[in-house]
N, C-alpha and C positions, 0 to 999 in steps of 0.2 A: 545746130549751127554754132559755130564759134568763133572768134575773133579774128581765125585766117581769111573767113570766106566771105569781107565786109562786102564785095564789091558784085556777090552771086547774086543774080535773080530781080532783075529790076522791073518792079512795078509800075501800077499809077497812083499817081496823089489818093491818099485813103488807105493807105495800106502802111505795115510797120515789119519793122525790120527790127526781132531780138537779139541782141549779141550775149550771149554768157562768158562770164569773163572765168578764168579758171581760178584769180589770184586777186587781190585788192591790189597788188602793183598793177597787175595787166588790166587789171578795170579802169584805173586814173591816166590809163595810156591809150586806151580805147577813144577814138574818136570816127563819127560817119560823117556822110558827107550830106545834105541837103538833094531828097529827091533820088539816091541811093537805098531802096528799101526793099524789103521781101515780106510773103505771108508772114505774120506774128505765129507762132508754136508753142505752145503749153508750157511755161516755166514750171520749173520744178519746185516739190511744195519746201522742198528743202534752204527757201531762202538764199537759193547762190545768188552771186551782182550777180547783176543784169545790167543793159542797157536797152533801149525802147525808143524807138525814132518813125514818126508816121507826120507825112506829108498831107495837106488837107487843102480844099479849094477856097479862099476868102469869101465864104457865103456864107451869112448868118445858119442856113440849114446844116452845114457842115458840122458846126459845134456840137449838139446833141449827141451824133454820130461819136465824134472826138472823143466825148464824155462818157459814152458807152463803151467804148473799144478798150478805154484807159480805166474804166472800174473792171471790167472782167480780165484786164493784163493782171492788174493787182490782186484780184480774185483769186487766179491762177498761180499767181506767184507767192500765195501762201499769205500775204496781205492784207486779206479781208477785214482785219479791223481797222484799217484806218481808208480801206477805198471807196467811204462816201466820200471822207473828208477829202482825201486828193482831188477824187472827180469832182467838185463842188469847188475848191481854189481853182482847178487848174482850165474849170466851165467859164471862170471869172474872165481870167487870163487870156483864153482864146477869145471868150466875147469882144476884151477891149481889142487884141488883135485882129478881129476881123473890124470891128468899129470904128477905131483910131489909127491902127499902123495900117491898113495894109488899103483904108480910102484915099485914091489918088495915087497910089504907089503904082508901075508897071507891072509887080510881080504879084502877081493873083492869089497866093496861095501864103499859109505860116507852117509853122514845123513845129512840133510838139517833140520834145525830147524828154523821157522818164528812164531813171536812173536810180536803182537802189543798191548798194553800199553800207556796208559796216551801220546797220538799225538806222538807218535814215535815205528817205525817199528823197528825191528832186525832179522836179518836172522844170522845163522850161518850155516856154513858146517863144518862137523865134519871127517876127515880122519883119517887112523890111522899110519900116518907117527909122527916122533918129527921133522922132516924138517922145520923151520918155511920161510914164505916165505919172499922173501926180492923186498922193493920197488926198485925199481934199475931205472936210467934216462932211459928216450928213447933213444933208437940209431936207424940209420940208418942201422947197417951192421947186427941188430940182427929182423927176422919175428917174433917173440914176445918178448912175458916182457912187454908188455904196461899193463896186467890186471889191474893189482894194482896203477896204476895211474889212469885210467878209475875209479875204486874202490874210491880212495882219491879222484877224482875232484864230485864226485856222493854222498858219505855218508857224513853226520854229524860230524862219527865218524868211524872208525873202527878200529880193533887190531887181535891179537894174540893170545891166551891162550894153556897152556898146558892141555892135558885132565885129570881129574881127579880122573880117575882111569885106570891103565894102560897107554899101549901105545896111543899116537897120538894125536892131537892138535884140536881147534876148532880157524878157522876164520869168524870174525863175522867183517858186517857192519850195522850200523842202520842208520836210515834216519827220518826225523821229518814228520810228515803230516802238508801240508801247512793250516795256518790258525786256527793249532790247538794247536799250542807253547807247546812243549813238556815238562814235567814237571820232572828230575833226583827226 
């Protein structure tokens, strides 16, 4: 698949749709659409970008699933040293999405977006809450709120954003590939 045929082969929520991008311009020009997705296919161990976009149903049991799909993309994609660590931020991230963004929303579902580029991954999950989430300390008397320190002590970098069109937010963390000095 490549980045003429975004719009081939539409699924259901649960499935992923790779784009291989040929170029690092055509990778930061690449964009899908929400709910536009195909079988996922074997990335090649050669490290080309990629892009990775899988729609998922806002039920806590979904996450697991999410988290499996997205450690053996990374597997596949030559990756394997760092796809606990993605799956395990990016476990975080869908959690508070199904948790926080997407209770009381109309739209049932979050979007998981994975993206690697010049030795650094990005994931983001996309829900359609404007809740953004807040780092808050550990406590004792609280059984969560640890994600997002998990999240900070494991990425690079991560943040925030507002979605950009309509309602709901995208949190994204990205991580370097060791060895391969990421390049902004």
């Amino acid at each position: 698949m490549n980045a003429d045929d975004l719009t081939a082969g539409l699924c259901q929520p649960g499935t992923a749709m790779v784009v291989h991008a040929r170029s690092p311009q055509e990778h930061d020009a690449v964009d899908t659409q929400s709910g536009t997705s195909t079988i996922a296919e074997p990335v090649s161990h050669s490290r080309r970008p990629f892009q990775a976009v899988s729609v998922f149903p806002a039920n806590p049991a979904a996450v697991p699933q999410a988290r499996r799909e997205l450690h053996t993309l990374m597997c596949r994609s030559g990756l394997s040293s760092i796809a606990d660590d993605i799956a395990l931020g990016a476990q975080e991230l869908m959690a508070n999405a199904v948790t926080h963004g997407c209770r009381s929303q109309p739209v049932g579902e979050f979007t998981v977006k994975t993206s690697y580029l010049r030795g650094r991954v990005r994931v983001e999950v996309q829900d359609a809450s404007d809740e953004r989430p807040l780092l808050r300390p550990a406590s004792d008397d609280r059984e969560g709120g640890r994600g997002l320190i998990l999240v900070e002590a494991l990425a690079a970098s991560w943040g925030v954003q507002p979605r950009g069109s309509g309602r709901g937010k995208t949190v994204w963390m990205e991580l370097d590939v060791p060895g391969e000095g990421a390049v902004s």
